[in-house]
MARFIGU-836387 format. One record per atom (N, C-alpha, C): residue in one letter; x negated, y negated, z. Coordinates in pm, whole numbers, padded with zeros to 5 digits, always signed. Each point is the difference from the previous one (the first is absolute). Example, Ala and Ser with C-alpha at 12.3 -4.5 7.8 and 13.67 -1.06 7.14 Angstrom:
2
A-01319+00569+00780
A+00089-00119+00000
A-00090-00120+00000
S+00035-00105-00072
S-00082-00119+00006
S+00077-00109+00073
This chain:
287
X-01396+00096+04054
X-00046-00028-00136
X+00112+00026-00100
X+00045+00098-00012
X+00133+00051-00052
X+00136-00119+00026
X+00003-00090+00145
X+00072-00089-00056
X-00040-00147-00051
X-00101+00000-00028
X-00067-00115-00075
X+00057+00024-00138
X-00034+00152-00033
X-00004+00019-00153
X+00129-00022-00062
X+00128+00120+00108
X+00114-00081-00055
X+00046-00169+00005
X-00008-00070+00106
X-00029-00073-00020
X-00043-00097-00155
X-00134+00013-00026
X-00033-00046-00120
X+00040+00024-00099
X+00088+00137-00044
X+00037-00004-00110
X+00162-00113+00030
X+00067+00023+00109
X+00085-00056-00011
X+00014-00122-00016
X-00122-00095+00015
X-00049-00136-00061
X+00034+00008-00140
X-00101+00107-00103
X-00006-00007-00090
X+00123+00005-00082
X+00098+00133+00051
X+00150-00036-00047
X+00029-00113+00049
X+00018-00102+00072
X+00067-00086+00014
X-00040-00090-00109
X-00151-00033+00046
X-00098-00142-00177
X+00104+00058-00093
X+00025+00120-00042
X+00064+00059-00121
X+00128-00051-00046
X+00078+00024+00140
X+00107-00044-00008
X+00039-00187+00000
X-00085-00054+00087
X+00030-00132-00079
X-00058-00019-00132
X-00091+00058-00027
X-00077-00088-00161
X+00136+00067-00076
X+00065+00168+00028
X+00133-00010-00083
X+00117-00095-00035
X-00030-00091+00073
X+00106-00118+00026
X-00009-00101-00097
X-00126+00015-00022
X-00068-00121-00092
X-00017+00030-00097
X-00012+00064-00032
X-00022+00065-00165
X+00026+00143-00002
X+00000+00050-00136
X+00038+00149-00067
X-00103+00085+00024
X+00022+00096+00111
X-00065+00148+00014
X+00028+00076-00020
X-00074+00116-00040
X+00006+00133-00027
X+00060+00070+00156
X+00053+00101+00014
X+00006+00068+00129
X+00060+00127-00029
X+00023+00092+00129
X+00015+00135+00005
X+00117+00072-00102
X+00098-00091-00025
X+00079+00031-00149
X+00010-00019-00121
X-00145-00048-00032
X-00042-00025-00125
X+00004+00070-00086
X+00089+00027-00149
X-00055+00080-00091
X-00017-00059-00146
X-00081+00013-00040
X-00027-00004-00116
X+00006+00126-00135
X+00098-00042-00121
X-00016+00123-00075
X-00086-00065-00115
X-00112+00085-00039
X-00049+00004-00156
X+00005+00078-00065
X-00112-00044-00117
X+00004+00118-00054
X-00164+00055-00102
X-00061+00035+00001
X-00112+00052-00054
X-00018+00026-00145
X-00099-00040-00085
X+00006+00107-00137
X-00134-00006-00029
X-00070+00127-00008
X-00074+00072-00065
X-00033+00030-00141
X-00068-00038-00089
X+00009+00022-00116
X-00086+00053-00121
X-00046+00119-00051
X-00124+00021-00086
X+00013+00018-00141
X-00035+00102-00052
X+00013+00027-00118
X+00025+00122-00035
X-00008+00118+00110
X+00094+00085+00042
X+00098+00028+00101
X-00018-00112+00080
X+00112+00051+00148
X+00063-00143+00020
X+00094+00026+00061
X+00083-00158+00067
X+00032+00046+00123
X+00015-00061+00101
X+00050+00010+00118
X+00065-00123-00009
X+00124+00006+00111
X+00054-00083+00087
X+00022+00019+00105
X+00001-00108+00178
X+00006+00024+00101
X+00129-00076+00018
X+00101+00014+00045
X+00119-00064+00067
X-00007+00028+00121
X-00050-00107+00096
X+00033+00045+00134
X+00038-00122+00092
X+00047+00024+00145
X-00015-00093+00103
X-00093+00002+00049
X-00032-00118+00117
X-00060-00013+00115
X+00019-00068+00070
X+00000+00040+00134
X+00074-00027+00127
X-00067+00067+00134
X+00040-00062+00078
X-00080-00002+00102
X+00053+00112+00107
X-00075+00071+00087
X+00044+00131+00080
X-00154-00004+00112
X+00071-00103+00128
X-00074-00011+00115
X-00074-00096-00012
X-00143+00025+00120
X-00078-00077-00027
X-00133+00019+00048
X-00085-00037-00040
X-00183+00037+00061
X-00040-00087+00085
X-00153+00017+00013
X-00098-00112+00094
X-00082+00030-00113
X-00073-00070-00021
X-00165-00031-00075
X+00004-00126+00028
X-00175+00031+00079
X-00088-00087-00024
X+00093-00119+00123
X+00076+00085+00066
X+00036-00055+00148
X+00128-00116-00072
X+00068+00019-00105
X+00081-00041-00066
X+00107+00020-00001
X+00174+00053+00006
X+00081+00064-00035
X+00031-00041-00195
X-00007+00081-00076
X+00033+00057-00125
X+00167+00085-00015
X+00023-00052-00086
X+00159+00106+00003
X-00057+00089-00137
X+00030+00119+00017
X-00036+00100-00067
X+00070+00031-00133
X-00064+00006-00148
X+00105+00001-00131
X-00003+00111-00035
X+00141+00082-00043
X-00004+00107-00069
X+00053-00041-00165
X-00051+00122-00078
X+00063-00009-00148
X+00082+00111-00003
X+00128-00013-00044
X+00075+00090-00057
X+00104-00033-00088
X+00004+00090-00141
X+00025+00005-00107
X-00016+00125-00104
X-00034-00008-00143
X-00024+00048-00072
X-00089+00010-00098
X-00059+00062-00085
X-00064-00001-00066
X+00031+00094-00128
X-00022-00092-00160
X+00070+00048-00122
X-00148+00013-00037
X-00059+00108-00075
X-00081+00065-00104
X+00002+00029-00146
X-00075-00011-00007
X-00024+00036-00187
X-00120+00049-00008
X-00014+00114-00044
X-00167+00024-00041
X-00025+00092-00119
X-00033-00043-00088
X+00043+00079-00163
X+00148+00004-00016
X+00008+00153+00005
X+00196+00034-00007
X+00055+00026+00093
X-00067+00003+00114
X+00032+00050+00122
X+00045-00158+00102
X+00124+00007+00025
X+00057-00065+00131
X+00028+00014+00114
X+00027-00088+00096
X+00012+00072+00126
X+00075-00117+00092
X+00020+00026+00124
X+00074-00085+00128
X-00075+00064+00103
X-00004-00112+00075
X-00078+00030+00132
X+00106-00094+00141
X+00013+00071+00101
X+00063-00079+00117
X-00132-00042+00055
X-00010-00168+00094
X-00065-00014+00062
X+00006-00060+00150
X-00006+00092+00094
X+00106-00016+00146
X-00110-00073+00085
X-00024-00094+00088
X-00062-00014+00056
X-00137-00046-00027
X-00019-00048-00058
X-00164-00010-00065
X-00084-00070+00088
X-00074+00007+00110
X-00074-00130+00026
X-00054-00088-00082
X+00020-00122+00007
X-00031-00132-00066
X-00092-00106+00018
X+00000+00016+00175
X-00123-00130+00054
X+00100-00008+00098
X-00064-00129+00087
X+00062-00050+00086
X+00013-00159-00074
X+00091-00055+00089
X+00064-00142-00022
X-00028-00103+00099
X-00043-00120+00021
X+00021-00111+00098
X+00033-00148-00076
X+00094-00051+00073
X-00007-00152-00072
X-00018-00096+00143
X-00086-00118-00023
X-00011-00077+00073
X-00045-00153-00061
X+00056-00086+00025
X+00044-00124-00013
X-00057-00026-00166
X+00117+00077-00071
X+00024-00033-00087
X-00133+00082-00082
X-00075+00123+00016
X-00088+00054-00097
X+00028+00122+00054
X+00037+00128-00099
X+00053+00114-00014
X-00209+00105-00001
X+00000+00093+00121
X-00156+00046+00000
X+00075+00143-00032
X-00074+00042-00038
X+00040+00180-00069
X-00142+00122+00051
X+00000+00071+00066
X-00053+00122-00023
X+00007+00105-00065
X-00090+00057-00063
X-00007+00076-00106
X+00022+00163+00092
X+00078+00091-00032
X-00049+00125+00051
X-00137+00055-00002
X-00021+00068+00123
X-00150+00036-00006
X-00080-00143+00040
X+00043-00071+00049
X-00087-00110+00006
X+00026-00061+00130
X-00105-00061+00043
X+00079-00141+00149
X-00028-00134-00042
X-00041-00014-00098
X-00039-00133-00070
X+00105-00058-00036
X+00048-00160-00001
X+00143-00007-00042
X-00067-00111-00124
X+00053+00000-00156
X-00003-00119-00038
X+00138-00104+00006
X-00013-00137-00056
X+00102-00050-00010
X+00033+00018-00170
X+00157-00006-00014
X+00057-00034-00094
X+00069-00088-00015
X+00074-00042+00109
X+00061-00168-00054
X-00042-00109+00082
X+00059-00102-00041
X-00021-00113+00061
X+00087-00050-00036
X+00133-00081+00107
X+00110-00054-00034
X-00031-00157+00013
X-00137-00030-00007
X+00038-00160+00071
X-00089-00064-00120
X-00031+00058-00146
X-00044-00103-00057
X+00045-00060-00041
X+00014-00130-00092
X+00044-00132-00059
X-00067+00007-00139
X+00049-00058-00068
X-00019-00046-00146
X-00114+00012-00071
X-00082+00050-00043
X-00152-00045-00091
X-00071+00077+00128
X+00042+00050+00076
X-00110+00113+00128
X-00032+00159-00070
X-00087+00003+00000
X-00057+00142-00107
X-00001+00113+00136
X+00082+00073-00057
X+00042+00130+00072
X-00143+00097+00078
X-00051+00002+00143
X-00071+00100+00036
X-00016+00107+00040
X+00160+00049+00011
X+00017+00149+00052
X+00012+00057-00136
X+00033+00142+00065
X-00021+00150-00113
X+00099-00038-00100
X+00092-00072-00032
X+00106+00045-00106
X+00009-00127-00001
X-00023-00039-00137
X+00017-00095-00081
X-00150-00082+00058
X-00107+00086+00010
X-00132-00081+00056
X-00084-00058-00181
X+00005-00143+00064
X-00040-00096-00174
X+00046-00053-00003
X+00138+00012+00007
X+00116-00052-00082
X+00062-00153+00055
X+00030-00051-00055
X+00004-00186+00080
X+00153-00054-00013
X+00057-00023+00075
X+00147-00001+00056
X+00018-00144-00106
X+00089+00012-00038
X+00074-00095-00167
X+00044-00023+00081
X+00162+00022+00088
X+00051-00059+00038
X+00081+00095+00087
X+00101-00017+00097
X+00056-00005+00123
X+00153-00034+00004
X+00013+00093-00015
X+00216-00008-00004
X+00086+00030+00087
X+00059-00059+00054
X+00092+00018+00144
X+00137+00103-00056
X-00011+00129+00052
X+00101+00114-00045
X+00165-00074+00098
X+00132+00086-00041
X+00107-00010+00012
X-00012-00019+00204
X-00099+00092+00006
X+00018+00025+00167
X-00177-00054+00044
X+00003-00111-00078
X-00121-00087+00056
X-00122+00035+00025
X+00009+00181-00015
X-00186+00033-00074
X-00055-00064-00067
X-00128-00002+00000
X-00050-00093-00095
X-00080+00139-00113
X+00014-00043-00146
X-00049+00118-00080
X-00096-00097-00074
X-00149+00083-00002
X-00121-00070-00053
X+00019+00052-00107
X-00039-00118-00127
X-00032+00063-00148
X-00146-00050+00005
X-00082+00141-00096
X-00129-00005+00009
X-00004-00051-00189
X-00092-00009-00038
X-00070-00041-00128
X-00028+00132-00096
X-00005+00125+00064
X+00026+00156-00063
X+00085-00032-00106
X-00090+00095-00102
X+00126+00043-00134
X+00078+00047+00049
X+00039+00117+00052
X+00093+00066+00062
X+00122-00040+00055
X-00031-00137+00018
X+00094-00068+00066
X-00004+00036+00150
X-00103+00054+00093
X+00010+00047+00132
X+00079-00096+00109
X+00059-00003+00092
X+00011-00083+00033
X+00040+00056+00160
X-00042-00042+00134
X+00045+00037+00105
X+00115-00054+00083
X+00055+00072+00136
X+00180-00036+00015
X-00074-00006+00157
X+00025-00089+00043
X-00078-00022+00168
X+00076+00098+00108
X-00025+00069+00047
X+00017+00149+00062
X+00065+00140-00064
X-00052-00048-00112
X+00066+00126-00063
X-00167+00074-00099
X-00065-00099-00074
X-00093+00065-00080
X+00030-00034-00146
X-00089+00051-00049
X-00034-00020-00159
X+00100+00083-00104
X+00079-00060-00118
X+00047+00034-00064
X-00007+00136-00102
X-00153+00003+00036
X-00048+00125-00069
X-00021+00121+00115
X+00069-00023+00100
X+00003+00103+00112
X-00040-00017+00140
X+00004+00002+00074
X-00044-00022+00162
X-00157+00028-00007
X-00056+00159-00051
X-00111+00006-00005
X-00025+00136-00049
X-00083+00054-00077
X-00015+00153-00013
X-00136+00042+00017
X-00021+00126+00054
X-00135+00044+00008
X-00031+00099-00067
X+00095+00069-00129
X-00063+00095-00094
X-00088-00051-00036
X-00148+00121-00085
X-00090-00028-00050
X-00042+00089-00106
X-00042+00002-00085
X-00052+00123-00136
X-00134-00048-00004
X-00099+00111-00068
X-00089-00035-00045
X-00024+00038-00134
X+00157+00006-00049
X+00001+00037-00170
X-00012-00148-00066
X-00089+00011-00050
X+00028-00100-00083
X+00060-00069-00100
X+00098+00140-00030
X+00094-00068-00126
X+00157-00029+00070
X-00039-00056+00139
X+00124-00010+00079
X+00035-00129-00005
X+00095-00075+00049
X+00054-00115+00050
X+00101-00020+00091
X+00022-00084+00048
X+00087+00012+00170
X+00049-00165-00035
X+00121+00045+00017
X+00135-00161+00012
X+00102+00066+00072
X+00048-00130+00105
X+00054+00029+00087
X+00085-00100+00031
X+00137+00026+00036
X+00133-00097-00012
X+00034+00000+00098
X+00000-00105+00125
X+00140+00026+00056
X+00099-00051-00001
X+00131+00105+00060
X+00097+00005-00069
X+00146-00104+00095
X-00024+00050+00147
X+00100-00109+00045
X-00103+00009+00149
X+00082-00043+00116
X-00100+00008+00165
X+00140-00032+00077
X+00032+00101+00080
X+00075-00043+00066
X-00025-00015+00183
X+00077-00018+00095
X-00025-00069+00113
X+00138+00067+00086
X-00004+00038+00114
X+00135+00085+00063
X+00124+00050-00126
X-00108+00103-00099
X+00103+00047-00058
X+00058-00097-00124
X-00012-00121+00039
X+00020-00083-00106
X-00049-00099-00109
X+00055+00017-00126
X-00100-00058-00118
X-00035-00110+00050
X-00130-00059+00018
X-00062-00139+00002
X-00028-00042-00140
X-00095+00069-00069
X-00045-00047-00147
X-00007+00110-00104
X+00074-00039-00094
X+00016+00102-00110
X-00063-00065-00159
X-00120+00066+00016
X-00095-00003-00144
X+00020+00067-00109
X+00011+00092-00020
X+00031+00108-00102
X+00107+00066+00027
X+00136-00006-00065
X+00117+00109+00077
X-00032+00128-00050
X-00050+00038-00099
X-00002+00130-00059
X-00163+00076+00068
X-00067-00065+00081
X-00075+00067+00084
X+00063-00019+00122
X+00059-00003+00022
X+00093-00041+00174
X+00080+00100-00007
X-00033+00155-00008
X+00064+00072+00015
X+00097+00070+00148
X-00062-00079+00056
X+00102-00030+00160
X+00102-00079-00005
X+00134+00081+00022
X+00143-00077-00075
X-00015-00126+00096
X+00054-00061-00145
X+00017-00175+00022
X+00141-00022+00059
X+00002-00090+00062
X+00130-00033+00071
X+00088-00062-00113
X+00108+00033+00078
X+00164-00033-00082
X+00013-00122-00092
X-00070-00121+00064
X+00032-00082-00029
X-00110-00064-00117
X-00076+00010+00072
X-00166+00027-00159
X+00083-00010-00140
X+00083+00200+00024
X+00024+00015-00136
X+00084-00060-00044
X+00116-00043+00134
X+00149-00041-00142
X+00051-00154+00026
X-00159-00049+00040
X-00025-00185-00048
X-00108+00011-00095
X-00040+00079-00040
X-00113+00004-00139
X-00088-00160+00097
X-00067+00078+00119
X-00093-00111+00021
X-00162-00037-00043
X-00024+00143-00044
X-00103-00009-00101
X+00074-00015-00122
X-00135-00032-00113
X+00061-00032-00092
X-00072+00091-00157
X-00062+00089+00058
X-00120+00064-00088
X+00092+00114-00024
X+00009+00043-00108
X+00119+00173+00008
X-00053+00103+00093
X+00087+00052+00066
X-00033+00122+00117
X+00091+00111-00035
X-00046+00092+00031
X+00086+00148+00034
X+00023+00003+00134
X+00087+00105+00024
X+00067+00054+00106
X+00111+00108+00012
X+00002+00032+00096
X-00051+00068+00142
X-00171+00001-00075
X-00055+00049+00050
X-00198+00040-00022
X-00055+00088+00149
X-00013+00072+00009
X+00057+00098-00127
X+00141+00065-00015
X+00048+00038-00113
X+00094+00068-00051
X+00061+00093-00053
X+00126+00096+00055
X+00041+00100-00006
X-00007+00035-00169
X+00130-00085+00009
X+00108+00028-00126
X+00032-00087-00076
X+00007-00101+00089
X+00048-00169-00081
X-00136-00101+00004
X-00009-00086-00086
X-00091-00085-00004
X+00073-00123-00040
X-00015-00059+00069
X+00078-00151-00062
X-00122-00125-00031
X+00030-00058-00119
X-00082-00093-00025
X+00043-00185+00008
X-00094-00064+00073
X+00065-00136+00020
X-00066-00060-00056
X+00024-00040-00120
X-00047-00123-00097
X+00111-00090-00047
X-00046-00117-00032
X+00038-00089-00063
X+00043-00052-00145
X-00104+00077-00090
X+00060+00001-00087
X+00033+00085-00116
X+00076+00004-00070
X+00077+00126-00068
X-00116+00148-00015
X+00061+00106-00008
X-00108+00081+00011
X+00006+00081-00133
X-00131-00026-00072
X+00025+00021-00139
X-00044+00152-00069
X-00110+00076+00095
X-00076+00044+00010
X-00065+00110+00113
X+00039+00114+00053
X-00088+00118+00080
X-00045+00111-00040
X-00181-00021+00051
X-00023+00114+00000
X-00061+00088+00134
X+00018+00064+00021
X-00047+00109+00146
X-00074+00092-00047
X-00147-00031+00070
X-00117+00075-00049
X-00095+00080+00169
X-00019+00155-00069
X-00032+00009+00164
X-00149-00001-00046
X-00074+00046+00104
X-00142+00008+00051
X-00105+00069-00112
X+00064+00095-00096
X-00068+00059-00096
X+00036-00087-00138
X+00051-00094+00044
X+00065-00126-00154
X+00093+00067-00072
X+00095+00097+00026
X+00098+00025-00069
X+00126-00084+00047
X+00092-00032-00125
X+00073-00066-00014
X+00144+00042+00060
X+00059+00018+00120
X+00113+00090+00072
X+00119-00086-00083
X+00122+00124+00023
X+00101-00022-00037
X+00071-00060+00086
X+00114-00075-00001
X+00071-00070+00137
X+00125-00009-00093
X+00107-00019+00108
X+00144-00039-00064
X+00054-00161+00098
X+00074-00044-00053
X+00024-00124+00081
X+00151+00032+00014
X+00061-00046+00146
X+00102-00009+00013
X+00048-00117+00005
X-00099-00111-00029
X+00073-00180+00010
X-00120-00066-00067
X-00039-00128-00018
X-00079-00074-00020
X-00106+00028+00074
X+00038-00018+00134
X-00118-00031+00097
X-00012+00157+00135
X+00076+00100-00113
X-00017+00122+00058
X-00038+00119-00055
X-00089+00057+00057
X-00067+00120-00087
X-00017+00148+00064
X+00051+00125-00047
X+00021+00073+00034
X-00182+00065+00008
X-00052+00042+00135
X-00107+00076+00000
X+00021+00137+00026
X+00120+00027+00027
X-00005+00132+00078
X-00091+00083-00028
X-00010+00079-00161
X-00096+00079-00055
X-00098-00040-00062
X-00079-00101+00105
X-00158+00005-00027
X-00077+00075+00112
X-00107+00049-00047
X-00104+00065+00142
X+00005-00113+00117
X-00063+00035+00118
X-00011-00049+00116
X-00121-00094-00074
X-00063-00122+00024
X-00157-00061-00021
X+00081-00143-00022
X-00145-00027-00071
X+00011-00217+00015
X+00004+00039-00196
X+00070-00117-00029
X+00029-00037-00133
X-00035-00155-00031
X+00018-00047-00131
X-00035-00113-00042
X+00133-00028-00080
X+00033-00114+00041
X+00163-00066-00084
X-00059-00122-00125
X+00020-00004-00045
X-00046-00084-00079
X+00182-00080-00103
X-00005-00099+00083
X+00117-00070-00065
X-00006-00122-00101
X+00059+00026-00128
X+00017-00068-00088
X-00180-00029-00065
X-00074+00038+00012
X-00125+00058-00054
X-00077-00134+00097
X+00007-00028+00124
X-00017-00108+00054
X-00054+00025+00186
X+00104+00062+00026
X-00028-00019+00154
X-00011+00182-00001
X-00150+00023+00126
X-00009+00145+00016
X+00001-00041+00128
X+00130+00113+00070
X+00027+00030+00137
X-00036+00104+00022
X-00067+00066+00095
X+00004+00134+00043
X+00078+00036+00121
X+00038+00134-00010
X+00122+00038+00073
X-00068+00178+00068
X+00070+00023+00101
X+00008+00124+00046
X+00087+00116-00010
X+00011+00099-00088
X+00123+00078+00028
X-00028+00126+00141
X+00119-00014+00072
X-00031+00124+00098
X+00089+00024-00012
């Protein structure tokens, strides 16, 4: 019986491995960075974290690859701030199969779906993320993903094995009511390397060499993220205008050693808000 079973899973890696052939999957080196925000009328939070995959399960006579979260977490609550490390977090489990991404919730064996890579044009979305929402249109990316735009204000829009622009998926929950939850993600990479980069200033997982010094995005970014001492800023156009504000809204002091260089050394350790030329707000990390 025992070699039936291996056996069968080794079917199942294989289906896996050809449908990888054919289109864009998720798999065991997947990471995704976002980022979280929390928001009331006395407290703010932010979550900066990864997720990535470490092994793998059975449910429900299935193999699942198993997600952890790890990152950080920035606070505000009255006057009081704080930092939190977050190592290991269980997340759910993961499966993709021919082209629809199924998720388990911790604590759970139930899997729902969240994507679906195979709809077409005017097809109204039925999984968990972006469920309503009716596909405008269908754009063939640099490396022949196909990225769905939905009809959302938001502009939501999904990247075919990668997930939704507003994050892979999150399972915080409050039952405060003067809360709200938005969620970015920030780049997803694949053996270590950038596949898709959405937000650089939430992509706090250093970006490769070449990212930065072909300016292949085109939205202003910071970098390193996070940062010691130096902060360098890549924009486009003249910079007329900074201010650096931390978590309690005070206005920090900074010195510049160039245009597009700014001395942090002596700010506290936490996340800040850049606000350039009274226009673009980046947030940044000092450690």
């Amino acid at each position: 019986m025992k070699k039936i079973f291996i056996f069968g899973l080794f079917v199942f890696n294989f289906t896996l491995t050809i449908h990888s052939q054919e289109s864009f999957q998720i798999d065991s080196t997947s990471k995704w960075i976002q980022e979280e925000t929390w928001g009331g009328t006395r407290s703010w939070q932010e979550w900066n974290y990864s997720l990535s995959f470490q092994g793998d399960t059975l449910i429900n006579d299935t193999v699942f690859l198993k997600m952890f979260l790890n990152g950080e977490l920035y606070w505000v609550e009255n006057t009081y701030s704080g930092t939190e490390t977050l190592s290991n977090v269980y997340f759910g489990a993961v499966n993709e199969y021919l082209g629809k991404v199924f998720y388990v919730s911790p604590n759970s064996n139930s899997s729902i779906t969240l994507y679906d890579f195979n709809y077409t044009v005017n097809d109204t979305i039925r999984t968990v993320v972006g469920h309503g929402l009716t596909i405008i249109n269908v754009d063939t990316m640099t490396d022949n993903r196909k990225k769905y735009i939905t009809n959302n204000s938001d502009q939501l829009f999904i990247v075919e094995g990668i997930g939704s622009n507003h994050g892979f998926y999150f399972t915080y929950y409050t039952s405060h009511p003067e809360y709200f939850v938005d969620t970015t993600l920030g780049c997803y990479y694949q053996y270590d390397s950038l596949i898709f980069l959405n937000e650089s200033d939430v992509c706090y997982f250093p970006l490769p060499v070449d990212i930065l010094e072909n300016n292949i995005t085109n939205s202003p970014y910071l970098y390193p993220i996070p940062a010691k001492n130096i902060l360098r800023i890549n924009i486009v156009e003249p910079v007329i205008s900074i201010r650096i504000i931390d978590l309690e809204g005070q206005v920090q002091n900074i010195q510049f050693i160039s245009p597009d260089l700014v001395d942090i050394s002596l700010l506290r350790n936490g996340l800040y808000l850049m606000i350039i030329n009274n226009e673009h707000r980046l947030k940044f990390i000092k450690k």
